[in-house]
MILUMZA-940155 format. One line per 5 residues: number of its first residue (from 0); their letters; for each residue x, y, z of N, C-alpha, C. Coordinates in nm, 3 decimals. Each point is the difference from the previous one (the first is absolute). Layout:
NUM> A> X:Y:Z:X:Y:Z:X:Y:Z ~ ...
END
This chain:
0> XXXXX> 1.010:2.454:-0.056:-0.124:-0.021:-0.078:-0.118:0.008:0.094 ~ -0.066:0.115:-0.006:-0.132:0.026:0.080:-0.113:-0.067:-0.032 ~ -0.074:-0.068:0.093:-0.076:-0.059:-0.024:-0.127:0.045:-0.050 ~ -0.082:0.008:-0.051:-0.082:0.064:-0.059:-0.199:-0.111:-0.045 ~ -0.084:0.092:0.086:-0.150:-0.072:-0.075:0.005:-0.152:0.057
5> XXXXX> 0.041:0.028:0.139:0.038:-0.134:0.075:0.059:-0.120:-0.057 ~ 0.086:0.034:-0.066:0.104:-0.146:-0.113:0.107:0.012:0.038 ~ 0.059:-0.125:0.046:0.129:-0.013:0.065:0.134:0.084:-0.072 ~ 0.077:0.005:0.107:0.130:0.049:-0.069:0.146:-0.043:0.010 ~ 0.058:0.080:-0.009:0.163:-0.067:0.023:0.062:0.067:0.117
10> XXXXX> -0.058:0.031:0.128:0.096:0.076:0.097:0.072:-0.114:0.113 ~ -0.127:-0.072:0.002:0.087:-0.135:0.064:0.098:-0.070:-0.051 ~ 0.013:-0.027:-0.156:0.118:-0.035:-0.067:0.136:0.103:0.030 ~ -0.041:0.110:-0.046:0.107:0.085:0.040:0.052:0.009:0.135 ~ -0.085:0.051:0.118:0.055:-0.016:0.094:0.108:-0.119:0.042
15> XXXXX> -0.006:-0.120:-0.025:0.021:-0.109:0.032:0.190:0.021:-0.063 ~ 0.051:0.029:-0.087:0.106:0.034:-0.039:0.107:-0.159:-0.051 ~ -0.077:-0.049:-0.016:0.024:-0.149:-0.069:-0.108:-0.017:-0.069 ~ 0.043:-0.140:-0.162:-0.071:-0.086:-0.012:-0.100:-0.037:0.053 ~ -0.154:0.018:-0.030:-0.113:0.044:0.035:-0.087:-0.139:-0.032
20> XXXXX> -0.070:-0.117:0.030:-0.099:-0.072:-0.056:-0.163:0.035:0.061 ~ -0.071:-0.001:-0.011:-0.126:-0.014:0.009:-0.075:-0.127:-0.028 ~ -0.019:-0.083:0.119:-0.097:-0.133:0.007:-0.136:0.015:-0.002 ~ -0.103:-0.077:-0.053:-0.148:-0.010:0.009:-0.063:-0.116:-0.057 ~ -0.086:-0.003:0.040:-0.040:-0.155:0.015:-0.191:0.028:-0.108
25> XXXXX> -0.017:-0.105:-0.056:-0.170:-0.021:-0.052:-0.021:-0.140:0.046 ~ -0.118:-0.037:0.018:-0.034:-0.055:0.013:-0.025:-0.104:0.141 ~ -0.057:0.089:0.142:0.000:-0.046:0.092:-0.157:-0.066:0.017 ~ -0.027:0.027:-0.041:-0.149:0.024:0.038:-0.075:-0.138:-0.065 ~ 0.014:-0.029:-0.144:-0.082:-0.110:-0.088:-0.009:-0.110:0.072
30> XXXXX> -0.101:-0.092:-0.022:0.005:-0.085:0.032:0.056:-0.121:-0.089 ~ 0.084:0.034:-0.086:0.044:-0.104:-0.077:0.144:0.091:-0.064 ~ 0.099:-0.074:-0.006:0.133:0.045:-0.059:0.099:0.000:0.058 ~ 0.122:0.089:-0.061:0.140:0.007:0.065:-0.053:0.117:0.026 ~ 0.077:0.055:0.141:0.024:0.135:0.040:0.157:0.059:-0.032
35> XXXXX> -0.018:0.125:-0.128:0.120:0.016:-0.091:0.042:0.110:0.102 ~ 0.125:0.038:0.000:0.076:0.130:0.003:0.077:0.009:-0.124 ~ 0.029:0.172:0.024:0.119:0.062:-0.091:0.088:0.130:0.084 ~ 0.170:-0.046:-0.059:0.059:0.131:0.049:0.055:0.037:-0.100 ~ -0.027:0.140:-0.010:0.061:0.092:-0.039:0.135:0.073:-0.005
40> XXXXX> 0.050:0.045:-0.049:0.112:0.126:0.029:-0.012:0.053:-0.176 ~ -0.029:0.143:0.039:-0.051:0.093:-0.069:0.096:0.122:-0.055 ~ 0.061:-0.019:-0.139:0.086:0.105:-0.050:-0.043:0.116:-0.016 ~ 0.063:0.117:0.138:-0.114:0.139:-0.003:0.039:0.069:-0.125 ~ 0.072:0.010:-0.097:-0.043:0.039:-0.129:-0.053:-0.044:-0.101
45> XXXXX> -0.077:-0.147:0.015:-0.097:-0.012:-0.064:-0.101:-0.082:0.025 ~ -0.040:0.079:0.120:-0.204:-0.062:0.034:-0.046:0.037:-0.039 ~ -0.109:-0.149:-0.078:-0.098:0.039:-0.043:-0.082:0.122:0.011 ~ -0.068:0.040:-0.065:-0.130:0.126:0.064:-0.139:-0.094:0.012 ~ -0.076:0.041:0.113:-0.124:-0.051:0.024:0.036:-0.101:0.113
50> XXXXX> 0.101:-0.014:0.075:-0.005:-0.156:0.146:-0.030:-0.003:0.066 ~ -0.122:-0.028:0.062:-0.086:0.009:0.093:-0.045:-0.150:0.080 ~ -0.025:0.018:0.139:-0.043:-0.117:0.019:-0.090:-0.090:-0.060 ~ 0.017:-0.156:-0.070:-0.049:-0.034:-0.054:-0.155:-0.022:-0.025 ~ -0.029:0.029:0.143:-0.188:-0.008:0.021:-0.044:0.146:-0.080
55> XXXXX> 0.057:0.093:0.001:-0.040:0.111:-0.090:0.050:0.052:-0.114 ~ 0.010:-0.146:-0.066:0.009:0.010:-0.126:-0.079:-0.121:-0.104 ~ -0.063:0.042:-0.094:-0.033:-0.106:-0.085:0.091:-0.132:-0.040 ~ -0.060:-0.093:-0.081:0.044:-0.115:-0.065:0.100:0.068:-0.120 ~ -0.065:0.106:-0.065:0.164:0.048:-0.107:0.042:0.043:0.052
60> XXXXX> -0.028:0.084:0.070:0.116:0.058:0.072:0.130:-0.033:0.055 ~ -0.041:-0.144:0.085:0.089:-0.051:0.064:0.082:-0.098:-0.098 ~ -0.094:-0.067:-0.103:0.085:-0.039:-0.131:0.096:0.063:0.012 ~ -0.042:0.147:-0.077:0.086:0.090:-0.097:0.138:-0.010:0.120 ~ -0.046:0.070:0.101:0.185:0.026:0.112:0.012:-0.139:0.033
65> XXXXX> -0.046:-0.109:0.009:0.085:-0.046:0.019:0.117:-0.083:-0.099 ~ -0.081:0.024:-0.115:0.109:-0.048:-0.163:0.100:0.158:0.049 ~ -0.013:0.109:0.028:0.118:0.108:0.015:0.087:-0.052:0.147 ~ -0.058:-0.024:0.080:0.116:-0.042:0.055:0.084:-0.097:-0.014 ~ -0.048:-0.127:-0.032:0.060:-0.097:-0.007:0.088:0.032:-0.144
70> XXXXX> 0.023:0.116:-0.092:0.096:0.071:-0.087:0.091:0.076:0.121 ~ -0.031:0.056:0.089:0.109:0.100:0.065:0.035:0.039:0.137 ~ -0.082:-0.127:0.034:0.037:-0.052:0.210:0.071:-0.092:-0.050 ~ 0.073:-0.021:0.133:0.005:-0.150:0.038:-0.066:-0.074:0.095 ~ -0.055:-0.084:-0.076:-0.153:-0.099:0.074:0.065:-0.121:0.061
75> XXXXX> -0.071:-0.104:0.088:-0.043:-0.099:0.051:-0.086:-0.007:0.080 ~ -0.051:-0.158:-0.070:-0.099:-0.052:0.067:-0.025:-0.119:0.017 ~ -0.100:-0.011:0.129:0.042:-0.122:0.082:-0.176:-0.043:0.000 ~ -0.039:-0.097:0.026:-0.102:-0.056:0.072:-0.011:-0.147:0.071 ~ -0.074:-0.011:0.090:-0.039:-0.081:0.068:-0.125:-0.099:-0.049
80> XXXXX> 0.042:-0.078:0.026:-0.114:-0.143:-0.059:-0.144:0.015:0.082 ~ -0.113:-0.071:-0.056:-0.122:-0.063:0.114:0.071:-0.061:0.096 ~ 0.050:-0.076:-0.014:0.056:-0.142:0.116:0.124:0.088:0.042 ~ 0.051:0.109:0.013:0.119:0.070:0.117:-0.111:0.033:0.032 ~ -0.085:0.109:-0.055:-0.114:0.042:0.082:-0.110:-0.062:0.094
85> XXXXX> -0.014:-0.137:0.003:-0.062:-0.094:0.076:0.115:-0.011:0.116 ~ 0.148:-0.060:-0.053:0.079:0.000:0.151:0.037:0.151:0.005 ~ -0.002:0.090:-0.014:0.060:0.106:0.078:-0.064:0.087:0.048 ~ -0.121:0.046:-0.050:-0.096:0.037:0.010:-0.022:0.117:-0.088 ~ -0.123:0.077:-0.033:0.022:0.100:-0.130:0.157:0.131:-0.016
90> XXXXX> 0.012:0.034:0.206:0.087:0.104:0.013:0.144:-0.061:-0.014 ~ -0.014:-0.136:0.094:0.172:-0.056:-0.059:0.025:-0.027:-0.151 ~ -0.103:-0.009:-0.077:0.005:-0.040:-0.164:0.048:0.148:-0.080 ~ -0.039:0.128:0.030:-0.006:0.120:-0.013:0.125:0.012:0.040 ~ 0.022:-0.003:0.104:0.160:0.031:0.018:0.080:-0.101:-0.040
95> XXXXX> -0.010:-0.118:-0.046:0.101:-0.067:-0.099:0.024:0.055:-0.109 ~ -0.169:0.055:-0.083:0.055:0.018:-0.093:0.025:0.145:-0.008 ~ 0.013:0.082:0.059:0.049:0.092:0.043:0.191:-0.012:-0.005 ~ 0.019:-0.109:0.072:0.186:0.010:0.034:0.020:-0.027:-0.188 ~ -0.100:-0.116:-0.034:0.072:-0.074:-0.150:0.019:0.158:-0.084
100> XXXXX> -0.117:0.070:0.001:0.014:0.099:-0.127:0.096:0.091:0.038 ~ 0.064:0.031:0.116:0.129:0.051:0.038:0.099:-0.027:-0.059 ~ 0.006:-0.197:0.030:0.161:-0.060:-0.046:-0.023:0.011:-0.138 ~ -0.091:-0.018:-0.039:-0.002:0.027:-0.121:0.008:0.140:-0.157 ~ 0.056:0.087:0.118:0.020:0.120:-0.067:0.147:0.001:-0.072
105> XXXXX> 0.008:0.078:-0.113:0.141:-0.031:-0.088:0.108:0.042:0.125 ~ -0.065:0.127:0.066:0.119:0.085:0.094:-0.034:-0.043:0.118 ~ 0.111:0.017:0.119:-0.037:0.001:0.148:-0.051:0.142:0.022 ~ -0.107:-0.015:0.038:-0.042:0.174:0.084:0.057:0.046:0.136 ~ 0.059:0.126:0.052:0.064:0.007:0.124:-0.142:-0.007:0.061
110> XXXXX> -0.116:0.015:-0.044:-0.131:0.007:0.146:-0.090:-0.043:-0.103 ~ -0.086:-0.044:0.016:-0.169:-0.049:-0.022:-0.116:0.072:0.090 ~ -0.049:0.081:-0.094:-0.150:0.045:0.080:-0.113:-0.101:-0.020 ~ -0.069:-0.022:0.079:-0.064:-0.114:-0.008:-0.179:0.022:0.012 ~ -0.049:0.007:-0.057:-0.168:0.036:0.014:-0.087:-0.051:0.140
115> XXXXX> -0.042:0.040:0.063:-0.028:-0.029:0.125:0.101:-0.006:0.128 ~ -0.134:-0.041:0.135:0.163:-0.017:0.136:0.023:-0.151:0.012 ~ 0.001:-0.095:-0.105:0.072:-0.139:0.035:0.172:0.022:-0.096 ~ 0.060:-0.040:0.093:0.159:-0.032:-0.082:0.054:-0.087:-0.043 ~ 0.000:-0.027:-0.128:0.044:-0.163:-0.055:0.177:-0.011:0.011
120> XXXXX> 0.035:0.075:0.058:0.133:-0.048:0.001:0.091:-0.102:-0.093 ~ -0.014:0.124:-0.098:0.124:-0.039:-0.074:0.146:-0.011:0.027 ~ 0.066:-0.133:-0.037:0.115:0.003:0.072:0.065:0.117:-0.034 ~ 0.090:0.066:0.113:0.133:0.052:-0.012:-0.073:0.161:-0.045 ~ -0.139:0.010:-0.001:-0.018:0.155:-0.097:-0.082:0.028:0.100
125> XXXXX> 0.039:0.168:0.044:-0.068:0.101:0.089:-0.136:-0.020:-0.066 ~ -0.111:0.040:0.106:-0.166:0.023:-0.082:-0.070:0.136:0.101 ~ -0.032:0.031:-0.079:-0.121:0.062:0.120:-0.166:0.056:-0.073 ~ -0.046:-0.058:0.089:-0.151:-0.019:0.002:-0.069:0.137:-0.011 ~ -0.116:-0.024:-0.108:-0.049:0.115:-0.052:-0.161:-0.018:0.011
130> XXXXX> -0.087:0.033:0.031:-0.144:-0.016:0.061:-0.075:0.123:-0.116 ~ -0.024:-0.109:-0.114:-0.036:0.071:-0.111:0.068:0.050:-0.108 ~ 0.127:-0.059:0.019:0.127:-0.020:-0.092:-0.072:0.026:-0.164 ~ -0.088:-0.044:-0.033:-0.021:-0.004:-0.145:-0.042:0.122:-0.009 ~ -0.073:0.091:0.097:-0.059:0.122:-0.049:0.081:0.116:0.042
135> XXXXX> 0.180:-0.045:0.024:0.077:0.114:0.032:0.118:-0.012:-0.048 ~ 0.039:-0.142:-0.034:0.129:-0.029:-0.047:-0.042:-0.025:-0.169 ~ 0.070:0.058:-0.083:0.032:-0.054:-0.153:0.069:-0.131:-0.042 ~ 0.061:-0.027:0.082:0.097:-0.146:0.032:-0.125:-0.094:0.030 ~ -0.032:0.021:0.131:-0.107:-0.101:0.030:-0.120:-0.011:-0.079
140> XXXXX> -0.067:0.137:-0.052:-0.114:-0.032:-0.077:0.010:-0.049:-0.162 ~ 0.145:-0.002:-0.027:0.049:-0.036:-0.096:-0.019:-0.154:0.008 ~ 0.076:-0.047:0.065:-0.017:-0.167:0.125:-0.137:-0.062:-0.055 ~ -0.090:0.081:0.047:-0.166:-0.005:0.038:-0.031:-0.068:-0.160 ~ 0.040:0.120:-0.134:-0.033:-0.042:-0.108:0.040:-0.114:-0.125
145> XXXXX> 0.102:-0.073:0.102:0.104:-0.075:-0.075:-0.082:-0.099:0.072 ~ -0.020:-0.038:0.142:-0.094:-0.110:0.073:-0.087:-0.005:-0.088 ~ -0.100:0.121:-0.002:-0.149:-0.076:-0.039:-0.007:-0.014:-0.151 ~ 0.122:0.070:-0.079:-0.045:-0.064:-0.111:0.064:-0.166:-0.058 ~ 0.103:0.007:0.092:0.067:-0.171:-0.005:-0.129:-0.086:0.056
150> XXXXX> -0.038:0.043:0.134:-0.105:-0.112:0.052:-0.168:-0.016:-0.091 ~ 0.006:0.119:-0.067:-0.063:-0.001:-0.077:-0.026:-0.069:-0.139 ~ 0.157:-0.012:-0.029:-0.010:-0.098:-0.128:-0.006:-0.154:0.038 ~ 0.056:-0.065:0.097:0.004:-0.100:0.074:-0.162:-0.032:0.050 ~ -0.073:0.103:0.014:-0.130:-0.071:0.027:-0.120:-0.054:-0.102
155> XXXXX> 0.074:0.147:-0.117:-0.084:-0.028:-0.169:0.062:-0.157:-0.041 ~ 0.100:-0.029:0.004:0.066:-0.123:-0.005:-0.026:-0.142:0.055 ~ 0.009:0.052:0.127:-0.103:-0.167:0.036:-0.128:0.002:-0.044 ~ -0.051:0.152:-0.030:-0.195:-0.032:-0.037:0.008:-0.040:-0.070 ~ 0.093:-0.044:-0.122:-0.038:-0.097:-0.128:0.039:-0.149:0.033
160> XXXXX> 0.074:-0.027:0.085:-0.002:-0.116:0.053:-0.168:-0.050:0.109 ~ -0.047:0.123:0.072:-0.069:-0.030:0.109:-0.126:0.113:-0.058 ~ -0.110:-0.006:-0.093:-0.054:0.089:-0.037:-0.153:0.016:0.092 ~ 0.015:-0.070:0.043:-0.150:0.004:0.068:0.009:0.100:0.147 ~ 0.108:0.088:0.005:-0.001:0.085:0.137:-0.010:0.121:-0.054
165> XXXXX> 0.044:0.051:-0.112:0.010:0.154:-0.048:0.133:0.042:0.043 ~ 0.108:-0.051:0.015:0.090:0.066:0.060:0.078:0.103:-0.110 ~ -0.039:-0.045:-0.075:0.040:0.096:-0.119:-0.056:0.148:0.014 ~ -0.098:0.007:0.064:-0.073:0.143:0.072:-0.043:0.037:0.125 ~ 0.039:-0.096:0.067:-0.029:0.030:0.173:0.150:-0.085:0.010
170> XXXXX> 0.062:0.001:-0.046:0.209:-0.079:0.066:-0.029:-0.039:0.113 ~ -0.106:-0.069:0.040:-0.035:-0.067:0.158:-0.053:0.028:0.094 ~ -0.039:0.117:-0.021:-0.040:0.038:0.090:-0.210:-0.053:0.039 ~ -0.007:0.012:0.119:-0.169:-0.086:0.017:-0.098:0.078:-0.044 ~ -0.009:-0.014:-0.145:-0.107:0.061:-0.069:-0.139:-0.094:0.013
175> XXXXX> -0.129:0.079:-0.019:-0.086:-0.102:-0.004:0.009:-0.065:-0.069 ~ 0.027:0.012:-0.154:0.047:-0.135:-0.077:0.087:-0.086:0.044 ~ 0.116:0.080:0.028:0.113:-0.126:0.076:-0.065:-0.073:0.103 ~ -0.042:0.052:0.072:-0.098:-0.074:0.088:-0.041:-0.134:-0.008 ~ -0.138:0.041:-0.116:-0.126:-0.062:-0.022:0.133:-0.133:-0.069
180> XXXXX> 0.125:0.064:-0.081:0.027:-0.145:-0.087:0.047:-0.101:0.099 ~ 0.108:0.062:0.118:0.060:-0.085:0.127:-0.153:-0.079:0.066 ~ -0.093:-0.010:-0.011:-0.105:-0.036:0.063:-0.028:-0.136:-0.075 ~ -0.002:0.063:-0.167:-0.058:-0.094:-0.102:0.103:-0.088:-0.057 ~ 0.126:0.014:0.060:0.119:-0.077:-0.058:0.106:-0.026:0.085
185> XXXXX> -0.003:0.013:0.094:0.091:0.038:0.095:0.152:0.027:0.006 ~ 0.077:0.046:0.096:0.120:0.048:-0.064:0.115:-0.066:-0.052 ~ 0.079:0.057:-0.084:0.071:-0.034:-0.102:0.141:0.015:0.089 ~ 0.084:-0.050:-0.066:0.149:-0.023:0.045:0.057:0.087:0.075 ~ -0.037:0.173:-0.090:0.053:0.137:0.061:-0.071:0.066:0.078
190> XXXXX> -0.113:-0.041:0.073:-0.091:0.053:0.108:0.079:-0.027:0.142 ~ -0.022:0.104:0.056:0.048:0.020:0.117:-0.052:-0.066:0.127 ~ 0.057:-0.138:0.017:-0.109:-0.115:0.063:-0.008:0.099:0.186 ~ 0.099:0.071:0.043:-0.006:0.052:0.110:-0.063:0.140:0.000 ~ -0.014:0.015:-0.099:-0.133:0.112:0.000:-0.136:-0.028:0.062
195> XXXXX> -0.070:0.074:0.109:-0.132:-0.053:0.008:-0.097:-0.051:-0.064 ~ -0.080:0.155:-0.166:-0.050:-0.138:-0.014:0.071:-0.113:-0.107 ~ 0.119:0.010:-0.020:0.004:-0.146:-0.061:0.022:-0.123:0.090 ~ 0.015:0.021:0.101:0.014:-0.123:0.139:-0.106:-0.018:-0.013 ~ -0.096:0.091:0.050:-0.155:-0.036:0.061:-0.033:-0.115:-0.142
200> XXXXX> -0.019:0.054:-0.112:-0.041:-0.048:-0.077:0.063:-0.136:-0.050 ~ 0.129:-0.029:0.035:0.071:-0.139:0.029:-0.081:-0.067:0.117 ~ -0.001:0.080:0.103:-0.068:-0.088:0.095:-0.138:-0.059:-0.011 ~ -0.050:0.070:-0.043:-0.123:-0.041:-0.073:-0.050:-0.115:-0.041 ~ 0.078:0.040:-0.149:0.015:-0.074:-0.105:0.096:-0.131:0.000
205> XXXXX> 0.066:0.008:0.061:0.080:-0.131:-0.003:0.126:0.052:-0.114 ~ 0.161:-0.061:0.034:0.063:0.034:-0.084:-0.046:-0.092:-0.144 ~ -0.063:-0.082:-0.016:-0.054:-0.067:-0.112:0.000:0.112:-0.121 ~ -0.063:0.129:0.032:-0.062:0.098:-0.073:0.125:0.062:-0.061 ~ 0.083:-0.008:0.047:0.142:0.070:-0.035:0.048:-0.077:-0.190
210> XX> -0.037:0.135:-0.062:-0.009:-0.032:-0.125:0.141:0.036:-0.052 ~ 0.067:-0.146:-0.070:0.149:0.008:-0.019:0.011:-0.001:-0.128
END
């Protein structure tokens, strides 16, 4: 399957001559949430059409494939808490939940391609590291769209519990609104207290401000 209009393909699956998964991760960056992964393994007679890394694709879009895969992959997925992410730090939290959405696949994969050069070492399963994995692998950018739309519903979800951040439209990330509300309310349970600014703004403020 030739790759084509720079959208990933299947030659790395093939080459590989085993059971194929594709890992990828959303959500490194926010300042508030779980950091989700998803793996993949992808039935090459029936991928979706349209899988592209998830940053270049819309909100239906990534809907639409990812209700088709989760009909005709086999998925798991894993994420990591605020508080692993406080003790482990954002990259050890990423690669936890990286190994979980592995064990958590229906099948064992003989190898895992993995999006980027960190290796979460999944027990007992070959990996090898892909530096842009979502915009070359179909496995991995498959991964990509199962993350952000899981971490995605998980963030619309606490915003009705926690409505004063927008996470329902910025999923955490330091928008000026998110901002201005961490200022005017300070942070909430799922803010990332080892994030800069939500420390600074603990330090500040005093944990008093820590709105439970």
């Amino acid at each position: 399957m030739a790759r084509t209009a720079n959208r990933p393909d299947y030659s790395l699956e093939e080459a590989a001559g085993c059971l194929v998964a594709g890992v990828d991760e959303a959500g490194r960056g926010p300042l508030a949430g779980p950091v989700v992964a998803a793996a993949v393994i992808l039935d090459p007679a029936r991928i979706p059409d349209g899988i592209n890394d998830s940053k270049r694709l819309d909100h239906e879009q990534r809907m639409a494939l990812a209700a088709q895969l989760q009909a005709v992959a086999r998925v798991g997925v894993g994420a990591a808490s605020t508080a692993e992410i406080a003790r482990l730090n954002i990259l050890g939290a990423t690669l936890l939940a990286m190994r979980r959405a592995v064990a958590r696949l229906p099948s064992v994969p003989g190898l895992v391609l993995v999006d980027g050069n960190r290796d979460p070492r999944p027990e007992g399963i070959r990996t090898r590291l892909v530096v842009g994995g979502d915009g070359l692998s179909l496995s991995i950018a498959a991964a990509s769209i199962i993350a952000k739309v899981t971490r995605d519903r998980i963030m619309a979800a606490l915003a009705i519990r926690y409505p004063d951040y927008g996470w329902a439209t910025n999923q955490g990330y330091g928008t000026q609104a998110h901002m201005a509300a961490l200022v005017a309310r300070g942070p909430c349970p799922h803010h990332r207290t080892d994030f800069a600014p939500v420390r600074r703004l603990l330090e500040t403020r005093g944990a008093k401000t820590y709105q439970i």
